[in-house]
N, C-alpha and C positions, 0 to 999 in steps of 0.2 A: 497803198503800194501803187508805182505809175507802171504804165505797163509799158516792155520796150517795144520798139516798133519793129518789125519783120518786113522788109522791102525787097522788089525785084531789086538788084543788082543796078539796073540800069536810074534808080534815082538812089545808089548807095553815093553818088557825087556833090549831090548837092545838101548834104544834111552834113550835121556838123559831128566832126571825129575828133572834138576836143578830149575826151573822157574815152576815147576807144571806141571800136566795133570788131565785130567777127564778120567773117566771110561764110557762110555754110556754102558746102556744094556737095550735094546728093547726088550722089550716082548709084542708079538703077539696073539690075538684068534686064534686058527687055523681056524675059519670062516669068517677071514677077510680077503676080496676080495681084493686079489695085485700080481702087478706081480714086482714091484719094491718098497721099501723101503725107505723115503730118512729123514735122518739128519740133522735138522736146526740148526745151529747156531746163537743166537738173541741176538741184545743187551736188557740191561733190558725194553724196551721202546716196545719191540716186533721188530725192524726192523731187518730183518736177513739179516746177517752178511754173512754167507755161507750154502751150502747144501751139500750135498753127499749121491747122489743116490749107491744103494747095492740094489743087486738082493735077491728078496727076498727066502730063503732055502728049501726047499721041505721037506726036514729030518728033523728039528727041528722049534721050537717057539721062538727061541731067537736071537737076536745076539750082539757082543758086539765090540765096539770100542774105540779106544783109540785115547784122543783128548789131544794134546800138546800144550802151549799156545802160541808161537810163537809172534805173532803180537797183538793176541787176548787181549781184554779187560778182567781186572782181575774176574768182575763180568761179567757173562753171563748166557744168558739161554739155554736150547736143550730142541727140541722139533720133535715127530717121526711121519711121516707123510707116510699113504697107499696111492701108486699111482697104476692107470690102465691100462696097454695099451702089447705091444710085449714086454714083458721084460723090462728091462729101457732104449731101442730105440723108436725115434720116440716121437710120441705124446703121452703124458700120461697124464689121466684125473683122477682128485681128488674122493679121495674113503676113508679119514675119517683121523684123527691126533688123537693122543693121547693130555694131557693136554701139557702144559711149565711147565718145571722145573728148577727153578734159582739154579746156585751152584756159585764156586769163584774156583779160582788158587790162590792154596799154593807154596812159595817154595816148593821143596824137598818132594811136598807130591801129589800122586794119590788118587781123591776121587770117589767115586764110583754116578754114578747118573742115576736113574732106570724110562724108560718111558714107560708105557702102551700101547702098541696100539689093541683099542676095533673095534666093527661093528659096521657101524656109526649108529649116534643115530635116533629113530622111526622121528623123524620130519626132517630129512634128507630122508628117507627111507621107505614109507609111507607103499609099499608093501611088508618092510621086506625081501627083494630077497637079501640086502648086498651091495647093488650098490646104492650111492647117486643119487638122479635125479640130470637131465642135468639144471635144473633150479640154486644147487646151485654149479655147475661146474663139476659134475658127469657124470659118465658113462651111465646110466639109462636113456633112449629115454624115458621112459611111465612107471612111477611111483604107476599110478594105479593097474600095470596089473604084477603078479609075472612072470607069462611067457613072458614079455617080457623084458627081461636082456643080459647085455653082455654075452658073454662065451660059452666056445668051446662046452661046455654040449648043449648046445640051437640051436632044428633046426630050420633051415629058414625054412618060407612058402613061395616054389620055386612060384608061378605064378606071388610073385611080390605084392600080395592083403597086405603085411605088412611085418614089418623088424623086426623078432623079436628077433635077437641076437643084433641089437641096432648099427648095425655097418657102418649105412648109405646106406646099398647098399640092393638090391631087385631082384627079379628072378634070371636071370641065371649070374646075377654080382656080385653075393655073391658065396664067394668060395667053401660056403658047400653045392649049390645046381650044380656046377657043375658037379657031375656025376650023376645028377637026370632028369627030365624031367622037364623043366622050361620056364619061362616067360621073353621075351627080355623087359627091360625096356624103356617106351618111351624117346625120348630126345625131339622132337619138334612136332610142331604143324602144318598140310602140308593141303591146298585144294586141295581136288580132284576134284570140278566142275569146271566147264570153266565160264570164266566172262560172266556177262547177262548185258543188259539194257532194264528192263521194263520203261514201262511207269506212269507215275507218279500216284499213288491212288493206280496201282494195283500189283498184289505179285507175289513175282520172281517164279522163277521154285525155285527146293531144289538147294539147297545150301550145297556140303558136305566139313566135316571138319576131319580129321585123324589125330590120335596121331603116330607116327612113331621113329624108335629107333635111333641112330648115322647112323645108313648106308643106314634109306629110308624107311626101311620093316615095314609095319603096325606092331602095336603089339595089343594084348590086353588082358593089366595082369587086378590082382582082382582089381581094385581098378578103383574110379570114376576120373577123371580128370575137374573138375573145370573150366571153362573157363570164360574170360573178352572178350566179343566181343566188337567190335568199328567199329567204319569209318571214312574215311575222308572228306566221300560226306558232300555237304551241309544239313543245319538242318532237320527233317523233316523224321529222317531215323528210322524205328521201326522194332526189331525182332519178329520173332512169331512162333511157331511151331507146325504150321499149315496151309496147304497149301493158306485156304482162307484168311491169313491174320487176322482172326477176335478174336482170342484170345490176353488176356491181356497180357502184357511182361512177358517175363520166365526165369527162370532161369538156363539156356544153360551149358552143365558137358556132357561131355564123359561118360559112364557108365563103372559101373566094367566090364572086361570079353567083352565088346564090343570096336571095333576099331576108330569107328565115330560116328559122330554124322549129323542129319539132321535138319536144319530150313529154314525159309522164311523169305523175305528182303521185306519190303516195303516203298519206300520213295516218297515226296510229292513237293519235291524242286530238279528243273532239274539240274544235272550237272554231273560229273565224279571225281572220288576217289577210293578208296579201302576199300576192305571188312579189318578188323583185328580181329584176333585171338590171345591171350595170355593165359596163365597160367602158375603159381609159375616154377620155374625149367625149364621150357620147353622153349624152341626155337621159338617166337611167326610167324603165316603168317600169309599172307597179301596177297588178291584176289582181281583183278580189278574187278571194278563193275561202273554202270551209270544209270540215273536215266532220261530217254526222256519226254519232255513235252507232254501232252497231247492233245485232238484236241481242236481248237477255242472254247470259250463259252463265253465268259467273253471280252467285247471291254472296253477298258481301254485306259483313256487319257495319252497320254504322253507328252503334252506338257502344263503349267500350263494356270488357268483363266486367257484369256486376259481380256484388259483394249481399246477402241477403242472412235471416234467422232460419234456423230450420222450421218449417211451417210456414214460413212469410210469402208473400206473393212476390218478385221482384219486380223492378221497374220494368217498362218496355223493352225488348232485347229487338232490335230492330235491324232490316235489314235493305239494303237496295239493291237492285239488279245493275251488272256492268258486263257489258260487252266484254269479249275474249281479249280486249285491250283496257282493259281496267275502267271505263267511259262508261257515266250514268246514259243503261241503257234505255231509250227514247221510243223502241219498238215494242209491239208485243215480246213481253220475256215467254221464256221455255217455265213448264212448270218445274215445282220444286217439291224435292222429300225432303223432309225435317225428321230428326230423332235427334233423343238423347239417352244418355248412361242411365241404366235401371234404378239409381236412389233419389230421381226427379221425374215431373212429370210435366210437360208444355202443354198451357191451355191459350186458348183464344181470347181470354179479357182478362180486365188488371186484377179482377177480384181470385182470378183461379177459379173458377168456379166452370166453366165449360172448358172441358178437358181435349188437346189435340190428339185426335189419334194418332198413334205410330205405328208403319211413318206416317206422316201429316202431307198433303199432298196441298200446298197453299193456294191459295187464288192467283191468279195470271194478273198480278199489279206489278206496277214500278217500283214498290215499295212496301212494305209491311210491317208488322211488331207479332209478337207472339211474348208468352211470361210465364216464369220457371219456379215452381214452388218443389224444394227437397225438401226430405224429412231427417236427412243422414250429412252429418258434417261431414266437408270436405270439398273435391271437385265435381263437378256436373260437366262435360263434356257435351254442347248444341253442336248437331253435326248438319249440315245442310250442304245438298246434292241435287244439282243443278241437271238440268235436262240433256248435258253432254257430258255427264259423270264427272263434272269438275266440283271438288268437294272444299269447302269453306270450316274451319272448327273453331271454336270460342269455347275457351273456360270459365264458366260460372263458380265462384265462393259460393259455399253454403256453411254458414257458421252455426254451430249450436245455439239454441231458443232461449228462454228465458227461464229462470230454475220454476221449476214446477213439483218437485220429488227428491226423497233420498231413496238410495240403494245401497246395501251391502254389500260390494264388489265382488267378495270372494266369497260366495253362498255355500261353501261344502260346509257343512258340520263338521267342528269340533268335536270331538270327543275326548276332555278331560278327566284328569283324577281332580276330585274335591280336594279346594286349596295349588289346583296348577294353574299355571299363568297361560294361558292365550297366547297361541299365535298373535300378532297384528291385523286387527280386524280393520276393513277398510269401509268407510260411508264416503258414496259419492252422492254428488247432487248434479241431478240431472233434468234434461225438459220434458214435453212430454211426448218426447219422442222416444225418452231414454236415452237421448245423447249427454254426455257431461258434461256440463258446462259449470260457467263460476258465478258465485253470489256477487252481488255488487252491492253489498252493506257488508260491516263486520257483525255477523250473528252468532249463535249458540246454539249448540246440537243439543238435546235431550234425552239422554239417556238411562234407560228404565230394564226392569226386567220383570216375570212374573215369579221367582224364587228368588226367598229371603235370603239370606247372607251371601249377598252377589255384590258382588265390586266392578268398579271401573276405573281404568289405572293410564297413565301414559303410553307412549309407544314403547317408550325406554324400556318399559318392565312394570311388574307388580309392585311396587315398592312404594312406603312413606302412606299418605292417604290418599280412600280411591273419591274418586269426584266422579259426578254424574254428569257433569255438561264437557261439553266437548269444545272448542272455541274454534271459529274459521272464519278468517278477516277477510275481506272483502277483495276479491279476484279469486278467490280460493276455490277450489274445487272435487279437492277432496280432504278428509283428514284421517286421522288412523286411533286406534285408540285396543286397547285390551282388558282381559278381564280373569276374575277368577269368580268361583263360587263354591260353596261349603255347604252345600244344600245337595243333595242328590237328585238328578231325575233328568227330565225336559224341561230345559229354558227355552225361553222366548225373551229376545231382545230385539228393543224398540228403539229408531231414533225416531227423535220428531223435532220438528219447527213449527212454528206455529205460522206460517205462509206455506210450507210445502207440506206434499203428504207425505206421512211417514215410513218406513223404511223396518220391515222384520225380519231377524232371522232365527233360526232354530238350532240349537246345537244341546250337548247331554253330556251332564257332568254323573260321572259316576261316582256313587255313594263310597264316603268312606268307610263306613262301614257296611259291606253286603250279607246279607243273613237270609239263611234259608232253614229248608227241614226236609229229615230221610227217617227212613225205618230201615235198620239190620235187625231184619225181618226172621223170624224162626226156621232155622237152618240153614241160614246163610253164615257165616263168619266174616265176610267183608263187604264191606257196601262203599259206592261211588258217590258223592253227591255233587253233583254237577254246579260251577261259578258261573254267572253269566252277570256282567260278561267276566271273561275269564283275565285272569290276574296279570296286569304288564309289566310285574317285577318281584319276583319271589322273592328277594331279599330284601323290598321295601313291605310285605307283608305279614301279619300273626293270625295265627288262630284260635279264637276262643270259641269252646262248643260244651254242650253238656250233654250226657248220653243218662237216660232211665231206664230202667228195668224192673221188673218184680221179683226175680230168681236170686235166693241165695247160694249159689254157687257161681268162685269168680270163674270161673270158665265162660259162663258167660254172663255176666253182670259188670264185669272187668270191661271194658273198650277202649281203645285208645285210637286217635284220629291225626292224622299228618297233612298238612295243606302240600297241594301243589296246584303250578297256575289254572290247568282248568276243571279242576275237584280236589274233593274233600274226601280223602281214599282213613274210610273206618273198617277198622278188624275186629277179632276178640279170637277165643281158642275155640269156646264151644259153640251150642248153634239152640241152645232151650228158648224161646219165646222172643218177642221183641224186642229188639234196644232201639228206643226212638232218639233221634239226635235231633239237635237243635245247637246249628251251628253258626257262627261268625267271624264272617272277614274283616282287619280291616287292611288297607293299603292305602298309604297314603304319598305325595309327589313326592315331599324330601322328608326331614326327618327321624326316618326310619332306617336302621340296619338289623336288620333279623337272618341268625340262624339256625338254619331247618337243621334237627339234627335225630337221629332214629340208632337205637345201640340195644343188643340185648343184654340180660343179666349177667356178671361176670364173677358176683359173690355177693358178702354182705355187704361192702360197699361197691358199687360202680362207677369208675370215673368218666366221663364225657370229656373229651378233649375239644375247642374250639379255635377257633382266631380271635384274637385278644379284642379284650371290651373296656370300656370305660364301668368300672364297676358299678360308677357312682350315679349313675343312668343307664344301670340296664336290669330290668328281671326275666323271672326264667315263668314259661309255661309247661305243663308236666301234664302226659295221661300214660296207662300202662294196660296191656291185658298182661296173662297171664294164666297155667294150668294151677288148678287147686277147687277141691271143694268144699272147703272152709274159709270163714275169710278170716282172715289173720295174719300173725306177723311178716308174713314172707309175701303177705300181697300190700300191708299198707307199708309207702315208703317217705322217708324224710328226703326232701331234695332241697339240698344248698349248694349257691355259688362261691365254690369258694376261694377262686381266684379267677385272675379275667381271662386266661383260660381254661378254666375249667368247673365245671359243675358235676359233684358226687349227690347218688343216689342211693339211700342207707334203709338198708334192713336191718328188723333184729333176728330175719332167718334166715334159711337159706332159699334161694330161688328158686323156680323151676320154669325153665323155659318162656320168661318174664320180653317182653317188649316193651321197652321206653321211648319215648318220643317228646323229645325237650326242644322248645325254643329260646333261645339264648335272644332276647328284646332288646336293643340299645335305642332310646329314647332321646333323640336333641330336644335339653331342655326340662327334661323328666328330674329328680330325685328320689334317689333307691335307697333305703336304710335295708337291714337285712340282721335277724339276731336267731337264736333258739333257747329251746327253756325245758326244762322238764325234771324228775316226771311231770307230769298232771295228777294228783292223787286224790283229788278232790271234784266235784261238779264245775269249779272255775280254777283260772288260773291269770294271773297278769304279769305284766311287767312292764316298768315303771321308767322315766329316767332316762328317753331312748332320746340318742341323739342321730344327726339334728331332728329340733322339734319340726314336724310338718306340719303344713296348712291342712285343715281336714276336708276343706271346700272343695278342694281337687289330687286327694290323696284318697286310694285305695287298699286294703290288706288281702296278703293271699297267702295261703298257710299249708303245709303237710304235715304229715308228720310218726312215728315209727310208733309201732305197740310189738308188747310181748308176751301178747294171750295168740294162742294158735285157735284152739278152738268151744271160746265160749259161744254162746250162743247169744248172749246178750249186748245184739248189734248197736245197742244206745252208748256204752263203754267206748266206743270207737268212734263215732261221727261228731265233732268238736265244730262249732261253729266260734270264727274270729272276727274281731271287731276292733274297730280304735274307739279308745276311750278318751284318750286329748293328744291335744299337739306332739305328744312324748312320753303315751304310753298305749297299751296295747291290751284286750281282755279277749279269753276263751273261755266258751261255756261248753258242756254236756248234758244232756237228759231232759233238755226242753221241760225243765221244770219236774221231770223225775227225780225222786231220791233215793233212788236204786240203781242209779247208771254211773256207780261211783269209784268202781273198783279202779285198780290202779294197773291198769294196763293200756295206758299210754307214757311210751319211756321216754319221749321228746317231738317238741311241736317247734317246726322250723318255719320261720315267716318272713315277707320283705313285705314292706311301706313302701307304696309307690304315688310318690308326687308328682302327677303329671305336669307338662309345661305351661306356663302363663296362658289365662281363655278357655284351658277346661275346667266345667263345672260338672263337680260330682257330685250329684244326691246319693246317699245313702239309706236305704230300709231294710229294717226289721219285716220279713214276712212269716206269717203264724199259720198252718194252715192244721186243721183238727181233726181226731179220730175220724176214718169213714171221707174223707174231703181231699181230694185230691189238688184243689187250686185254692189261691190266695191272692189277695192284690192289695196293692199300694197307692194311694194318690201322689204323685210327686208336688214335688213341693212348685217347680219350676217346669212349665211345659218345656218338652224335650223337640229335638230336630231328630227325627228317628232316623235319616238316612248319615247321622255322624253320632250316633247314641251306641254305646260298646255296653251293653249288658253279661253281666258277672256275679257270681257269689264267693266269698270270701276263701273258700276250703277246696281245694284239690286233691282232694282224696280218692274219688273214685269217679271214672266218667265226664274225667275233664273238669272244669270249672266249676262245679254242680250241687255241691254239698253244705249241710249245715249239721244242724244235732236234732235229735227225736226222743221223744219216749219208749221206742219200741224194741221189746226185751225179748219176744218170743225168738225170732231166728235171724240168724245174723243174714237180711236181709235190706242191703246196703242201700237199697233205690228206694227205702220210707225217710232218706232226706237226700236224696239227688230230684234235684227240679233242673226242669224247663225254662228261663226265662225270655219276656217275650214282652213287648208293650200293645194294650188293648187299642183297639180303635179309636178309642174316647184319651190314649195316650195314660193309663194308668202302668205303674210295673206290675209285674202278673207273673208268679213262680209256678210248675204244674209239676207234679209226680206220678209216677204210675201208681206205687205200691201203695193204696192208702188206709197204712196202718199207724195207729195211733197219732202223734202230736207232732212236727217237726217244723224246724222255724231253720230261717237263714238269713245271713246278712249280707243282702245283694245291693247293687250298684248301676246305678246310671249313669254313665262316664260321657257325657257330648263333649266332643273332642274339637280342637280347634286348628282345622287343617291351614 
């Protein structure tokens, strides 16, 4: 690009106007502020093309220039613009234009083109002084203010407090205050105090801060100085100005006319950094400073919640002292109490073995440990209390130890009936603290008892087979398990493992069958005999009992005995000599439905009314007193069931103020046949044929039955001993081997087969005992469990269960074949009689029952 040439006027004659030129001619206010002039050349879009600066004239309002078009575009514009500054050196700031005025290049022809330049306008120039503000690229520092404008007319205010020729500069660095008396301008920012380290909370000495000029020297012109304080300490850092520290923050300025400034530091978080100082312009400093912790108040853990076994020692529980501002304290600390919760105990080394006392009053260190052994799972609560009551707490774990032991959870005694199931018994496994804890293998519990026919069963229940080990997989810590037994007495059961020790508990199964012994003692007529314990369900109970006597008169040789739950209530009518009983319970959990039932005579036959029974499992027990003294027809009686409600009781006379007391047995599981026969007219009598045939293993006979001699005297006639002869038949003898005991006054002998249910075994024995001998015994074939063993003789004749047949003719003296039965020590059957006259044999039974 060529550039066109801009000329005074006066050589626009001699240049050549082939191609055109323009004429400019600028006209001025003479109140328009410039010290330079300049010329734009624009294309018509506004972008200029070129300029030329021209000093502006001091003698005139005009000037004119000549513009050749050279290179220049034929359309263009000029436009005249006041600049500010040293002449047109240097920097020059905008001070107002005239408008654009578009012209064109002719050939051969100069046009004249005329541009205004006015004082800029009021919204440039608010205070009217002639100078644009510096907002829209003017010369004017302060717009508001007419006195403060450029120009040489304008003096500074030398101390520096404002600039009011506008020309940047202040006190004695302004040229027109140089031969006045003036103000050095600050350049930085400098401390005069020396670095501090207070302690944390509380407030520094002063703190000074000076504005200073390039070469050091304090200054202090008019004017305020502004400051940004900071730091670099940690958080925690607050100004104030005021020695105590207790005013809110401020807002920190040098003053006009003064040098420094004074404040106060306080900071709460220990460490070291620097003070800073800033403001705009200025050179900022920067003063060491530090902030020391405080003394001990506050004991603070630093090592987190342990987790330990019961009995363990745990790791170090450790602690540091910190100033009232959380700052590891650097001073002597305050001392400290220590406690903790009563199921731990803090000692002074890692073994535990030298025990803190509580409270623990620690050594005056920076720091410390102490270590916590519980014996009791759970929390341990370390409480530490600092010498200004400011209290610090931490939770300690204390986990259960390692299995060492079982236990029985639930130690009360059972007290079951023989054959009932158990509660759920609980074994835990614990340490040896006795806390619970879990095995970490899968192992097997062992379990034992000291009485035989004891089981061990699920939690579910009794059911299916019992097992003696107990299983518990590894995390396990407890199990459960129950039991039954069929044995009477006090048990002892045992768990064991073979790593822990084992584990007993006691509990008492009561016998199925209870049996005692009473005398209705001469002149009494009733006697109590006390159950213990006493019976927990009268309807799941019977009673077998035998009564003896020597007296033939039934008045009193007669007795009859009724169960109730807590005795055995025996009568009779008269009161001659003793009737010794010897009597048995049994009661069993299920199985059983027994009704008690008690009626007196009501003719030759008596009917007993009941709630309905399953025939085919159930028989009857039968005793009677009764007034008379002979014994005969109207005291022996036949008792049969002879529907399932009802059981008749047959004489062949008439009664006399007769007592019966019948149980009506219903047996789950039993089988009852039941028939009668008669006469008897001979020493024997059978019958054959009987359906169904029964097992004889666990079947028993029980017989009565009617006579119609009132008063012979020849009691051998009367007392019939019954026996099974096979699976499905049945024999009765009389006279113990007498052949005089023949006569025929027995009119019917009524009997039931009773097959007990699957498990019980019955021995049966012949016992013989001889002229002058009152006892007898039998070896069994099979040792018996005597607390589930129901002893019995085949004939219920007189005195309950008791009877057999004898030789003895002299006087109808009933008790020379009513026995006693009983098992010896040595476990034999064993029959006893008071009366002991002549021969008498019976067919007794040892029934071990299978609860």
């Amino acid at each position: 690009m060529h550039r066109a040439a801009l000329l005074l006027l006066l050589v626009l004659a001699g240049c050549n106007r082939d191609q055109g030129a323009l004429q400019a001619v600028i006209q001025f206010d003479p109140e328009v502020r410039a010290s330079c002039i300049s010329l734009d050349l624009l294309k018509t879009d506004g972008t200029v093309l070129q300029s030329q600066q021209l000093m502006r004239p001091s003698d005139r309002t005009e000037l004119r220039v000549a513009v050749f078009r050279g290179t220049l575009p034929q359309d263009i514009q000029l436009q005249a613009r006041a600049l500010w500054g040293s002449g047109c050196e240097g920097a020059l700031l905008f001070n107002g234009q005239s408008a654009p005025v578009s012209s064109r290049f002719e050939p051969g022809e100069v046009r004249q083109v005329s541009l205004d330049l006015q004082r800029p306008p009021a919204s440039m120039d608010m205070d009217r002084d002639g100078f644009i503000a510096q907002r829209w690229g003017g010369p004017d520092c302060d717009d508001d203010r007419e006195e403060r404008r450029p120009g040489a007319d304008v003096q500074e205010m030398c101390d520096g407090s404002d600039d009011l020729n506008c020309d940047g500069k202040r006190g004695c660095d302004d040229a027109t205050c140089s031969a006045r008396s003036c103000e050095r301008m600050p350049a930085s920012l400098s401390f005069i105090s020396v670095a501090q380290e207070p302690i944390a909370g509380q407030c520094s000495r002063p703190v000074i801060l000076e504005r200073v000029d390039a070469v050091g020297i304090a200054t202090k012109p008019g004017f305020a100085t502004p400051l940004r304080l900071g730091t670099t300490l940690p958080q925690g850092v607050t100004f104030h100005s005021d020695a105590a520290c207790t005013s809110t923050p401020f807002t920190p300025a040098i003053a006009a006319g003064s040098s420094q400034v004074t404040f106060y530091v306080r900071g709460t978080t220990s460490g070291g950094g620097q003070l800073t100082a800033a403001s705009t312009g200025l050179n900022p400093a920067a003063l060491s400073h530090g902030i020391l912790a405080g003394p001990g108040t506050r004991p603070v853990f630093t090592t987190p919640s342990r987790t330990s076994r019961a009995g363990e020692c745990t790791p170090a529980i450790s602690f540091e002292w910190r100033d009232a501002f959380g700052n590891l304290a650097l001073g002597k600390p305050k001392s400290l109490s220590l406690s903790t919760t009563t199921n731990a105990v803090l000692y002074q080394d890692a073994a535990c073995q030298m025990a803190l006392p509580l409270p623990a009053n620690t050594a005056e260190a920076s720091s410390f440990s102490v270590y916590l052994r519980g014996t009791v799972p759970g929390t341990a609560e370390v409480v530490a209390v600092g010498g200004t009551d400011i209290t610090e707490r931490q939770v300690q774990t204390v986990n259960p130890g390692e299995a060492k032991k079982l236990e029985f959870f639930n130690p009360s005694v059972q007290t079951l009936l023989a054959g009932e199931c158990s509660s759920p018994v609980t074994v835990r496994v614990l340490d040896e603290f006795g806390n619970q804890t879990a095995l970490s293998t899968d192992s097997s519990i062992a379990l034992s008892s000291n009485l035989g026919g004891f089981g061990f069963y699920p939690e579910s229940g009794c059911t299916g087979a019992d097992s003696s080990t107990l299983s518990l997989p590894a995390g396990a810590k407890e199990a459960r398990f129950r039991f039954k037994g069929k044995t009477g007495g006090n048990v002892t059961i045992t768990a064991a493992l073979s790593t822990l020790t084992p584990a007993t508990q006691a509990h008492e199964i009561i016998p199925a069958v209870r049996r005692g012994s009473c005398t209705l003692a001469k002149n009494q007529k009733t006697k109590t005999c006390p159950i213990t314990p006493q019976l927990r369900d009268l309807t799941k109970s019977f009673l077998v009992f035998q009564a003896t006597t020597t007296t033939d008169n039934p008045n009193d040789s007669f007795v009859h005995c009724k169960l109730e739950r807590t005795q055995v209530s025996c009568g009779r009518v008269g009161t001659q000599e003793d009737a010794n009983i010897q009597w048995q319970v049994v009661e069993l959990a299920s199985g059983l439905r027994v009704q008690h039932l008690v009626s007196g005579c009501t003719g030759l036959t008596t009917s007993v009314k009941f709630n309905a029974v399953d025939m085919n499992k159930s028989f009857v027990l039968y005793s009677s007193s009764q007034i008379g003294t002979k014994t005969g027809s109207n005291d022996f009686a036949g008792v049969q069931l002879v529907s399932p409600t009802q059981v008749d009781i047959v004489l062949n006379y008439d009664c006399n103020e007769h007592t019966y007391v019948v149980q009506v047995v219903e047996f789950e599981g039993a089988t009852v046949s039941r028939d009668n026969k008669g006469p008897m007219t001979t020493s024997e009598m059978s019958a054959t044929g009987l359906e169904p045939e029964q097992e004889t293993a666990r079947t028993v006979l029980l017989s009565t039955l009617q006579t119609t001699v009132e008063t012979d005297a020849d009691i051998c006639n009367r007392m019939v001993r019954a026996e099974i002869s096979t699976v499905n038949s049945v024999a009765f003898t009389r006279g113990a081997d007498a052949t005089n005991c023949a006569n025929a006054d027995v009119a019917r002998i009524h009997w039931e087969r009773i097959s007990f249910p699957a498990g019980t075994r019955v021995q049966s024995k012949v016992l013989t005992v001889g002229d002058k001998n009152k006892i007898a015994t039998a070896t069994l074939d099979t040792p018996v469990d005597a607390t589930r063993t129901l002893l019995l003789s085949s004939s219920q004749i007189n005195g309950g269960q008791a009877n057999g047949e004898t030789s003895y003719r002299a006087k109808d003296i009933p008790g020379v074949a009513a026995g006693r039965l009983t098992l010896t020590p040595s476990g034999q059957l064993q029959v006893e009689r008071d009366a002991d006259l002549a021969q008498a044999r019976w067919t007794s039974y040892a029934i071990q029952l299978e609860p």
